[in-house]
N, C-alpha and C positions, 0 to 999 in steps of 0.2 A: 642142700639143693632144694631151690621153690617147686612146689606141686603147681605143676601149669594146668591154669582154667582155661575152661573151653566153654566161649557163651553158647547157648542154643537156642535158635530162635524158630518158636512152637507158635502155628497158625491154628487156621479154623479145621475142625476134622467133618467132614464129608458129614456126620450126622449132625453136625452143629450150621451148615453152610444149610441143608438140607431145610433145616428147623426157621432158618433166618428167612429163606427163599418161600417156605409156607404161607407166616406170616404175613411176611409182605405184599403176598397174590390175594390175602384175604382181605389185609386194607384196602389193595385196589378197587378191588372186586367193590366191598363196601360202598367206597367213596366214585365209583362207577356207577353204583348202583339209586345213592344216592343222584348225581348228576341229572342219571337219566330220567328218574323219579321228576326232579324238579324241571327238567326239560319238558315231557310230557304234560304235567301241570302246568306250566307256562303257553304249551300251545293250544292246551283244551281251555285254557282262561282267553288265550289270542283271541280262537274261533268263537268260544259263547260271545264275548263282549261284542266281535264282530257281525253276528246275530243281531244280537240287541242294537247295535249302530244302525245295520241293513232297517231292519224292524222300524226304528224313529224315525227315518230318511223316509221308509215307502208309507210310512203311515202319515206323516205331517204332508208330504208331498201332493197323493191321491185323497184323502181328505179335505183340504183345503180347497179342492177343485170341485170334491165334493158337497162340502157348505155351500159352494158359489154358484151351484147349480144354477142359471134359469135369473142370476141376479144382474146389476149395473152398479157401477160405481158411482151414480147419483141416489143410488136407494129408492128408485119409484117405482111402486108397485105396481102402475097401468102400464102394458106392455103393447101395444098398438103397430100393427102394420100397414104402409101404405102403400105395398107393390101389388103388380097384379098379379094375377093368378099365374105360372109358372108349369109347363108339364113336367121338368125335371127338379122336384125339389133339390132346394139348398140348405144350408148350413140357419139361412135366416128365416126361410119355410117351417123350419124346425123349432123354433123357438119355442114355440107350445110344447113341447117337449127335450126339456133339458135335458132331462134325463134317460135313460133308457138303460135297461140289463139285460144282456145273453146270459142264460141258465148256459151251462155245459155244451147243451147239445143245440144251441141257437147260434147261427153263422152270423156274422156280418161283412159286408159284401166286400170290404175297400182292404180285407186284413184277411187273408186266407189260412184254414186250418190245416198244418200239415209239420214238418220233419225239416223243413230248410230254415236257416238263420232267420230270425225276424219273424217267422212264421207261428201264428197261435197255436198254442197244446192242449190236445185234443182233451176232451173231459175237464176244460179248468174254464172260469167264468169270467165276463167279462162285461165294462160298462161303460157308455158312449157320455161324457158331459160336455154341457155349450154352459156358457156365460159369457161376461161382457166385460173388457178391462177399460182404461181411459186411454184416451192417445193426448198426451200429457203436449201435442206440438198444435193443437189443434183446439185450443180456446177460444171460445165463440164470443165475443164483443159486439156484436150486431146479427138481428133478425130481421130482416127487412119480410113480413110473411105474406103480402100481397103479392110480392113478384119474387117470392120462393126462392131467396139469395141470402146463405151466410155469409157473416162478416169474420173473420180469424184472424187471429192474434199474428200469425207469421205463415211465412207460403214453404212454410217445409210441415205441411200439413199431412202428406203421404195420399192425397184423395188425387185421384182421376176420372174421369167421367167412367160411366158405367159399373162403379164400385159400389157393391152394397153395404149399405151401413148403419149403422143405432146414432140416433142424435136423444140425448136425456136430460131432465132439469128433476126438480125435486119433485115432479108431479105425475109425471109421464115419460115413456120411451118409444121413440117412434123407428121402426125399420123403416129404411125407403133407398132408392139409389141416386148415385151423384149423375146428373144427367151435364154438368161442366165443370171443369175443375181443372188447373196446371199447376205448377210447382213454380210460377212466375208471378201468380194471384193470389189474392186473398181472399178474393169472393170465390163461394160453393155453393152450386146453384141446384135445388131439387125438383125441376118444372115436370109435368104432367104431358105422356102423348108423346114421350121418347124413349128411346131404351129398352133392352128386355132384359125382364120380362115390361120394367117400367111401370112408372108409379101412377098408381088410380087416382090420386089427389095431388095438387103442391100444397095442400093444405094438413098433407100427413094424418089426412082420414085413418079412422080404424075400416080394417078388413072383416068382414062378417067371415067366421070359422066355418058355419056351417054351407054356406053356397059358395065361397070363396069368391066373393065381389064385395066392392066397397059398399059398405054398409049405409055411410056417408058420403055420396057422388063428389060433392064442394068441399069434405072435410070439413075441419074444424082450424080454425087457426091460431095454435097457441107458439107463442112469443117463447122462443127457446137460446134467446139473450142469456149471458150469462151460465149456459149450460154445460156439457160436454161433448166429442165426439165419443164413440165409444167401437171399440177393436173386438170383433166377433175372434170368443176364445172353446176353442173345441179338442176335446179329446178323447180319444178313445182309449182307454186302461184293459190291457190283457196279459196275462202268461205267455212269452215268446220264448223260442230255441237260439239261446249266444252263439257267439261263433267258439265260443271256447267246449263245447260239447254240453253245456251246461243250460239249466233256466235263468230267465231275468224277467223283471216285470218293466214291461215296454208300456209308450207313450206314442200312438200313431196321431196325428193332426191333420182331418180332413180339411181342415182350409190351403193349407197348402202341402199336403202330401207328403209328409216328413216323416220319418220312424226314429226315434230315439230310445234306448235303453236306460230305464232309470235307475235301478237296481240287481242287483247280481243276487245270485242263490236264492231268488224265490222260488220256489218249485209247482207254487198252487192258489189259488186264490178263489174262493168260494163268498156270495156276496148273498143277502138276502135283505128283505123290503119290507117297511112295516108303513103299511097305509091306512087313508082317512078318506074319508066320505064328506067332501068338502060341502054340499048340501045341507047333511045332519049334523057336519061334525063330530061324527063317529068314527072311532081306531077301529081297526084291524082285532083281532082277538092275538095274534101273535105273524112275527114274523113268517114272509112266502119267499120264494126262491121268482124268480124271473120270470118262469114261463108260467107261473098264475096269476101275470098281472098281462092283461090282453088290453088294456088301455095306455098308454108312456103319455096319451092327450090332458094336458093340465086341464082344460077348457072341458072336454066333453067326458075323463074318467069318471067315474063312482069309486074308483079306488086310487088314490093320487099316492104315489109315493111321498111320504114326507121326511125318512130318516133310511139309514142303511149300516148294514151290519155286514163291517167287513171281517173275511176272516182271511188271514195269510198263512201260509206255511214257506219257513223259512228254515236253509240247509247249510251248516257249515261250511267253509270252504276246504279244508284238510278231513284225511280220516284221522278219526280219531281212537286209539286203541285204548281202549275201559276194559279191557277184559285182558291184556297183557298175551292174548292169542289172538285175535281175530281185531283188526280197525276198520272203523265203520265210520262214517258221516252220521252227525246228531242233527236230528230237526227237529224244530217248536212250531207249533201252532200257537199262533198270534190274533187275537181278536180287538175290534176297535168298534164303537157305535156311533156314528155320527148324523148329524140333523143337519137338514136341509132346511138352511134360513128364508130363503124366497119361498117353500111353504108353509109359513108360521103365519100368513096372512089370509090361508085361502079359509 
């Protein structure tokens, strides 16, 4: 008689299942560990670089407006006014003064300090530029200058009577107002004896700075054939409160009353001023903050601003956990130097 086998079929025993289930929580773990390692790394890499974006965006942005200080897109250095005197300065009143800086605690009037959206942040600095752009619809092919009538290339020139405006050639720039003008014409007429404040000359006399009357009753009549119109460009650059609970570095435009946001997570902006004695042609010994320049008058300062040292601070958008307890927001201080072209002449 055959001895009958009996298979047995032998599993895992409780310390071996035990041993397998260890293991394998410790490669989890590991490659968790890993994971999160390189996730965190990925978003501290996101936010710097996004930094560094922020950073090249608000510096090529506000620089660039800041070289243009006070210039024209014909490049000429005599800036000449021919309106009258005015009691409520403008945008083109201004001119003499491209530039200007609020230290911290300097208000400016059209852009309030305070806690609501849009609103400037208290202790952070701030600074007004004008210059000139072309109005590229508005080419001048004819100066008729005895009876104060341009001649333009096409009638979608954007002029109306009563608009102030820069007309420039390689020599000179003259403010003065459109005393007629339609969008049906070609002629743009600058006469004398209409308008307000309206113009001292149609000869596009200079304005004497110091009594503010025309210096030259008849003007001067130069042939601005060939020339350009030019587009009064104004801004004002401050640290504002987003809507997102956050800072931004805003862009207010006093010619027409616009507020725009130009960058996110700026938190601070601190500007200072290294000037020259356009007389002696003497610097500064070292850069001043804003409220120790009491002159912004290119014409009448002893201390002209000619260059500016901006400095930003700039703040991640995420926190960022470096310490594996506690995540915080990283900010850099950002510094840029820039010269101001239109004074390399004075």
């Amino acid at each position: 008689m055959k001895p009958v086998t009996i298979n047995v079929q032998r599993g895992l025993t409780l310390i071996e299942l035990m041993i397998a289930m260890t293991l394998g929580l410790l490669l989890i773990m590991g490659v968790g560990n890993i994971f999160l390692s390189n996730q965190q790394a990925f978003r501290t890499s996101e936010n710097l670089a996004g930094v560094q974006e922020n950073t090249r965006i608000a510096f090529e942005l506000l620089s660039r407006e800041v070289r243009e200080a006070g210039s024209n897109p014909c490049g000429a250095q005599v800036i000449v006014n021919a309106l009258n005197p005015s009691g409520t300065p403008t945008i083109a009143d201004s001119w003499t003064t491209p530039i200007r800086g609020y230290d911290n605690s300097q208000d400016y009037a059209s852009v309030p300090t305070g806690t609501a959206t849009g609103n400037r942040v208290a202790g952070t600095d701030a600074i007004l530029l004008i210059s000139g752009s072309a109005n590229s619809n508005a080419a001048i092919v004819d100066h008729q200058v005895t009876s104060a009538q341009f001649k333009v290339s096409s009638t979608a020139h954007g002029l109306k009577a009563g608009d102030i405006a820069m007309v420039c050639n390689y020599k000179v720039a003259s403010i003065f107002q459109v005393t007629n003008a339609s969008n049906s014409s070609v002629t743009i007429v600058h006469n004398s004896g209409t308008g307000s404040p309206g113009n001292c000359t149609k000869g596009l006399g200079m304005r004497d700075p110091a009594t503010l009357s025309c210096s030259k009753p008849l003007g001067y009549l130069e042939d601005f054939t060939g020339g350009s119109f030019v587009i009064f460009k104004a801004g004002f650059w401050y640290i504002g409160n987003n809507s997102r609970g956050g800072r931004s570095l805003f862009r207010y435009s006093p010619t027409d009353n616009t507020t725009d946001e130009m960058v996110d997570n700026v938190t601070d902006m601190q500007i200072d001023y290294l000037t020259e004695n356009p007389a002696t042609k003497t610097l500064a010994t070292g850069y001043v903050g804003a409220s120790s320049i009491t002159d912004w008058n290119t014409t009448t300062s002893t201390a002209v601003a000619i260059a500016a040292r901006l400095n930003l601070t700039l703040e991640t958008r995420d926190k960022i956990d470096n310490t594996q307890t506690t995540a915080t927001t990283v900010k850099r201080d950002m510094f840029s130097t820039v010269q101001i072209r239109a004074r390399e002449s004075l």
